[in-house]
VMD Tcl script that draws the C-alpha trace (Angstrom):
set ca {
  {0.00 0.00 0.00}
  {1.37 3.39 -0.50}
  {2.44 5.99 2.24}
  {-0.30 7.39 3.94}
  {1.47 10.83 3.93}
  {1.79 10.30 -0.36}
  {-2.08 9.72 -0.37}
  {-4.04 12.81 -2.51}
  {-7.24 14.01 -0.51}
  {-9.62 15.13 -2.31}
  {-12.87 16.82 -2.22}
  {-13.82 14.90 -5.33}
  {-11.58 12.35 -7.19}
  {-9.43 15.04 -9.14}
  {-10.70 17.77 -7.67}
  {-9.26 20.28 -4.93}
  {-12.32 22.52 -5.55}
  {-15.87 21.77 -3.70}
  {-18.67 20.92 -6.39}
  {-20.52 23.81 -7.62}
  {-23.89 22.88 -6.40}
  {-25.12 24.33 -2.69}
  {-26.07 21.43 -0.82}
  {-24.00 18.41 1.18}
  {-24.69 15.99 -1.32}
  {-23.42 15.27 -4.65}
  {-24.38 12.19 -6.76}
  {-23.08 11.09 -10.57}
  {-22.92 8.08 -12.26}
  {-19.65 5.80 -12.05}
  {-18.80 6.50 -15.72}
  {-19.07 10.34 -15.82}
  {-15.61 10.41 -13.61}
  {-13.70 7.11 -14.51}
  {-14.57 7.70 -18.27}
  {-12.02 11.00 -17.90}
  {-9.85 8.26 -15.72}
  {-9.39 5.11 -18.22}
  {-11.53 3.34 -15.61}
  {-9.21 3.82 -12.91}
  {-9.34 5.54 -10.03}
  {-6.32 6.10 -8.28}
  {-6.11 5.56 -4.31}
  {-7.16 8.63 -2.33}
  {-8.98 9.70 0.66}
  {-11.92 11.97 1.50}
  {-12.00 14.40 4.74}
  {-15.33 14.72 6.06}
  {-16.80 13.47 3.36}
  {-18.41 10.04 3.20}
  {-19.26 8.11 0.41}
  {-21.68 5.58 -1.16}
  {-20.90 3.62 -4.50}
  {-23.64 1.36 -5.96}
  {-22.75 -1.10 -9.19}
  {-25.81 -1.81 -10.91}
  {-23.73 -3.40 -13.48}
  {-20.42 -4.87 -14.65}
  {-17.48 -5.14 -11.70}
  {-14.56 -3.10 -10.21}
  {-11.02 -4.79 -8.73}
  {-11.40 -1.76 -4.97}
  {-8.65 -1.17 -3.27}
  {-9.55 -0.04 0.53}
  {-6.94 0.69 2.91}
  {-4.42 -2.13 2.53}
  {-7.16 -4.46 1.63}
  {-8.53 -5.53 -2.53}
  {-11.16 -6.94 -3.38}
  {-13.14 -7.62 -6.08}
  {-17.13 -5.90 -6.10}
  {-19.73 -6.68 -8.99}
  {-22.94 -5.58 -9.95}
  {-25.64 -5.11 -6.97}
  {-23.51 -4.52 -4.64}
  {-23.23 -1.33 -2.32}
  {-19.68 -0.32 -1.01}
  {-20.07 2.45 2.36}
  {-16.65 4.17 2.28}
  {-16.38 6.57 5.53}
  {-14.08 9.61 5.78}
  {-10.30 9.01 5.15}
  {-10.52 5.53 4.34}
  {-8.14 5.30 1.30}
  {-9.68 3.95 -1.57}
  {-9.00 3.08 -5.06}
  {-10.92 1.27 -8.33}
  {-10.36 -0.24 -11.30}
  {-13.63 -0.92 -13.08}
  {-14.67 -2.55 -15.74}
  {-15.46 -0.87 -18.82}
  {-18.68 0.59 -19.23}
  {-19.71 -0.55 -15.40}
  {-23.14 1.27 -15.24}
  {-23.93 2.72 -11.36}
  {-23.88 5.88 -9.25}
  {-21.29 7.32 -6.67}
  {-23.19 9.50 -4.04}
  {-20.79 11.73 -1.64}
  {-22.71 13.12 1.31}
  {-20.82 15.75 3.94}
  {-21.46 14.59 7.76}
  {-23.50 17.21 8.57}
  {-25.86 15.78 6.20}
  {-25.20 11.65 7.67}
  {-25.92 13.12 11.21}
  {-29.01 15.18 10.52}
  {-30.67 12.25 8.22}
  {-29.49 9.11 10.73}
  {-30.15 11.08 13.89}
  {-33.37 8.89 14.58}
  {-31.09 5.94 14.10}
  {-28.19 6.44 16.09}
  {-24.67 7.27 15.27}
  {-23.71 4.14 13.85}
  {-22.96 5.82 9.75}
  {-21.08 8.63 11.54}
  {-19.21 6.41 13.49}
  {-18.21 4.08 10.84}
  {-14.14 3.91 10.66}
  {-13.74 0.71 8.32}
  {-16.02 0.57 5.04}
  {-18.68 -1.75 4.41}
  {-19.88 -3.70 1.74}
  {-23.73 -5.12 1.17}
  {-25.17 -7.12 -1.80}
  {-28.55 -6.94 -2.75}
  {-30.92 -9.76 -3.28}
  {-33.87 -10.38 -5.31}
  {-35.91 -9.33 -2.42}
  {-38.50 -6.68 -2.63}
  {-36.59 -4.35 0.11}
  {-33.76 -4.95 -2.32}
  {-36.00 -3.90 -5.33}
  {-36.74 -0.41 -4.01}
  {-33.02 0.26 -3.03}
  {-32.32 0.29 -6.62}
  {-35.39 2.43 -7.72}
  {-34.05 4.81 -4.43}
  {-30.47 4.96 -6.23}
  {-32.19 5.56 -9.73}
  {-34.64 8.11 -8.61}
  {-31.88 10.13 -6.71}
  {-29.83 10.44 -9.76}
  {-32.29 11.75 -11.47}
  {-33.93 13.85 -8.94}
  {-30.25 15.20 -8.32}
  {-29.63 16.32 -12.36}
  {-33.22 18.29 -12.15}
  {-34.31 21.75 -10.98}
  {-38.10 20.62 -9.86}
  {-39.92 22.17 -6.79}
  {-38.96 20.87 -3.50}
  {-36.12 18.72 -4.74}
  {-34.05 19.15 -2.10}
  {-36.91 17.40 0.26}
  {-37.71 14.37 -2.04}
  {-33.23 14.14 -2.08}
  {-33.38 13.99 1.21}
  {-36.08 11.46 1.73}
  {-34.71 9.07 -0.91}
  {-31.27 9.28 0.84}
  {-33.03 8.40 4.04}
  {-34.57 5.25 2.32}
  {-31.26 3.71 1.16}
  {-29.48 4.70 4.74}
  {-31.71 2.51 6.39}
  {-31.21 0.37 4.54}
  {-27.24 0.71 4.74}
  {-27.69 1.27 8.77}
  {-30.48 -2.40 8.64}
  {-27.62 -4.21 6.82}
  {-24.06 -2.68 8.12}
  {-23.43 -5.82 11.07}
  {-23.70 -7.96 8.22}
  {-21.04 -6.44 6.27}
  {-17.79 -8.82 5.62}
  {-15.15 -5.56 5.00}
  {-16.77 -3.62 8.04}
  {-15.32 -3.90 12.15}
  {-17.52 -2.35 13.96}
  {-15.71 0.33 16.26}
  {-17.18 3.12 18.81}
  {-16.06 6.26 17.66}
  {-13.41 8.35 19.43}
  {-14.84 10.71 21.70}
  {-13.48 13.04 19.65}
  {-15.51 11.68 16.82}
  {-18.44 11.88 18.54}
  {-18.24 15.40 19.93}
  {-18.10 16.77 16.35}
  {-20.81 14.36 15.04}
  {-22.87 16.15 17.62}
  {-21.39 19.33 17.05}
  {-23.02 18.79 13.64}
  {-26.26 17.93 14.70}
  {-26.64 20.77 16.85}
  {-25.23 23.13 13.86}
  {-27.89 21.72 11.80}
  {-30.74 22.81 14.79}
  {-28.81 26.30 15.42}
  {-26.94 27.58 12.40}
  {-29.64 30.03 11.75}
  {-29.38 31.85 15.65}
  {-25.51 32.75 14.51}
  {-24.17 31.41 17.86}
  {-20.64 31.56 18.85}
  {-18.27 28.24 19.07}
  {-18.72 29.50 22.85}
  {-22.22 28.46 22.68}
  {-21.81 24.90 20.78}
  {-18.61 23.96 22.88}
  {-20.74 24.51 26.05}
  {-23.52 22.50 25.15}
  {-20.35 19.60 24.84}
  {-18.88 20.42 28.21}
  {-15.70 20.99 26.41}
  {-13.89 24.38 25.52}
  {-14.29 26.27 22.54}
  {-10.31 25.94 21.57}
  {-10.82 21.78 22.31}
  {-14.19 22.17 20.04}
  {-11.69 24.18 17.51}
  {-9.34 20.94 17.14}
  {-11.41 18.68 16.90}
  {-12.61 19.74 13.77}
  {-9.22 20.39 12.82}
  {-8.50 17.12 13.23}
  {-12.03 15.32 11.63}
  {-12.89 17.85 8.96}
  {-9.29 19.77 8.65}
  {-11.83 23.28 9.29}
  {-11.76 25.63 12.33}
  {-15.39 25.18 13.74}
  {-16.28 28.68 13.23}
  {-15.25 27.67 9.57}
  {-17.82 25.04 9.75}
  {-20.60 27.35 11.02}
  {-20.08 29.77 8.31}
  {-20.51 26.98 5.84}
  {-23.62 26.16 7.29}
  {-25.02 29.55 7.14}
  {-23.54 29.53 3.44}
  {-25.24 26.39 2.39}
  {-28.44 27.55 3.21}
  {-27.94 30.79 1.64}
  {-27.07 29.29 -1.28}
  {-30.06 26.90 -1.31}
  {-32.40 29.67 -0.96}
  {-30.89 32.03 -3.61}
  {-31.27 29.43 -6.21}
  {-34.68 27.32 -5.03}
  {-36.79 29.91 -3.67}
  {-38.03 33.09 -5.31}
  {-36.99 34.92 -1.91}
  {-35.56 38.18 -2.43}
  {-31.82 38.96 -1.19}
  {-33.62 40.35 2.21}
  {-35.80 37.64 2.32}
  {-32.76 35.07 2.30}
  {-31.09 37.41 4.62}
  {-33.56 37.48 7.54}
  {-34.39 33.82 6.92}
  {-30.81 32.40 7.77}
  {-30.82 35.20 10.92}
  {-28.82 38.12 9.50}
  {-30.86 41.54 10.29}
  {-29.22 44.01 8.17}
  {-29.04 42.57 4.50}
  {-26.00 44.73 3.56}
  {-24.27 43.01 5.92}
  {-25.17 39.36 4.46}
  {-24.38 40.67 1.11}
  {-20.52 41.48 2.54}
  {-20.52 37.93 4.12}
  {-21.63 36.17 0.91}
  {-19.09 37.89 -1.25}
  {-16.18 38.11 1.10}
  {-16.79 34.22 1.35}
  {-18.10 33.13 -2.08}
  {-16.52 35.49 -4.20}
  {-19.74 36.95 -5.76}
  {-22.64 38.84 -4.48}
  {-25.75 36.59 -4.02}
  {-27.39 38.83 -6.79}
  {-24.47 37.55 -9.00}
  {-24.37 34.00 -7.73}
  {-28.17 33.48 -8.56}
  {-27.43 34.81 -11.87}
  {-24.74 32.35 -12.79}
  {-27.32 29.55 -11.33}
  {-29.64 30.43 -14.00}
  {-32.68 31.32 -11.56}
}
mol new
graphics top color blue
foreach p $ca { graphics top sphere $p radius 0.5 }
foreach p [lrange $ca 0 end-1] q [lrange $ca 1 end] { graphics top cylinder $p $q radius 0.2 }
display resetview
């Protein structure tokens, strides 16, 4: 296996950038990357970023860790946060790679406990001709193609068809051959649930004061820890948040730029619009624009 230390991580395979669309999830088909690859996809990792890849067809020779194996069609491969991976698929393999950030995992599997977020090895399932099985695949096909559209209330039905297929995951994970089940770190865990509260919160604009109190640790402890799990500050991670949901709004809703502003808790919209461009780049007028809305 190579050195750790040599080992690219990415945001996505070949790319330093974050994808251009504002949400935590990103989904495309296995050939739309490994096409532009010959196939292969060179180890690398992920940092908080976790990721699902479903063959509906053909086979890949994976590489995880210091472990290969061999995966083929109707099989699902879980494939947590700086796990190094690699694949070599077949030609024209037909299937979908869906990348989720752990804000997202914790906020969707919150009912279910933390046992995605605390995943350390990766897991692999097959499915069977069973009926459960059956509407996994529609979930995986109806995500793609709820992802690639710009209907009303997308980002709900996303949500809800991710849901369906991490139960699923969450139902079969103590089955999985490639998986050993650990308990987190507590360090793990305090920014899982740093997350979670984020996700209830990031709309009050409260300090890292606030979030590392509601812990019991301090807010330089709180600050890294997410160093360490998602290679951000926390306050980094907050503004993100914010972002995100800024971002959502300005291209899914007809909400003017105030309307966006006092909706993710800023009072004085000339003071969003300063926030959005110092961190964006663009003005949210301008970012809409490029969207297309």
């Amino acid at each position: 296996m190579a050195n750790v230390g040599s080992i690219p991580v990415y945001k996505l395979y070949g790319e330093q950038d974050p994808w251009p669309t504002p949400e935590m999830v990103h989904c495309e088909s296995i050939a739309s990357r490994s096409r532009l690859h010959n196939w292969h996809i060179k180890p690398h990792q992920h940092n908080g970023l976790f990721q699902i890849l479903y063959l509906h067809s053909g086979s890949a020779r994976i590489q995880l860790d210091d472990k290969q194996s061999l995966m083929q069609g109707g099989q699902v491969l879980m494939v947590p946060q700086i796990c190094i991976h690699g694949f070599e698929f077949d030609r024209n393999t037909v299937g979908h790679v869906v990348t989720l950030a752990y804000p997202l995992i914790s906020k969707l599997t919150r009912q279910m406990g933390d046992g995605l977020v605390a995943l350390t090895h990766p897991s692999l399932h097959t499915l069977g001709e069973d009926e459960e099985s059956a509407h996994i695949r529609m979930a995986f096909a109806a995500l793609d193609a709820e992802y690639r559209a710009t209907a009303p209330h997308r980002d709900i039905l996303i949500e809800a068809l991710l849901g369906a297929i991490l139960v699923w995951l969450t139902r079969h994970a103590m089955q999985a051959p490639l998986m050993q089940h650990k308990e987190a770190p507590r360090g793990s865990r305090h920014v899982a649930r740093f997350c979670e509260l984020l996700e209830e919160h990031y709309s009050q604009h409260y300090p890292v004061a606030y979030y590392a109190s509601q812990l019991g640790i301090t807010a330089a402890h709180l600050n890294l820890l997410c160093r360490q799990n998602a290679d951000k500050s926390a306050l980094d991670l907050i503004h993100e948040r914010v972002l995100l949901e800024a971002k959502r709004n300005l291209v899914y809703t007809s909400m003017t730029i105030s309307e966006v502003s006092y909706a993710i808790g800023f009072s004085d919209p000339a003071y969003f619009t300063r926030f959005f461009k110092r961190s964006v780049g663009q003005s949210p007028k301008d970012f809409r624009r490029q969207a297309g809305t």
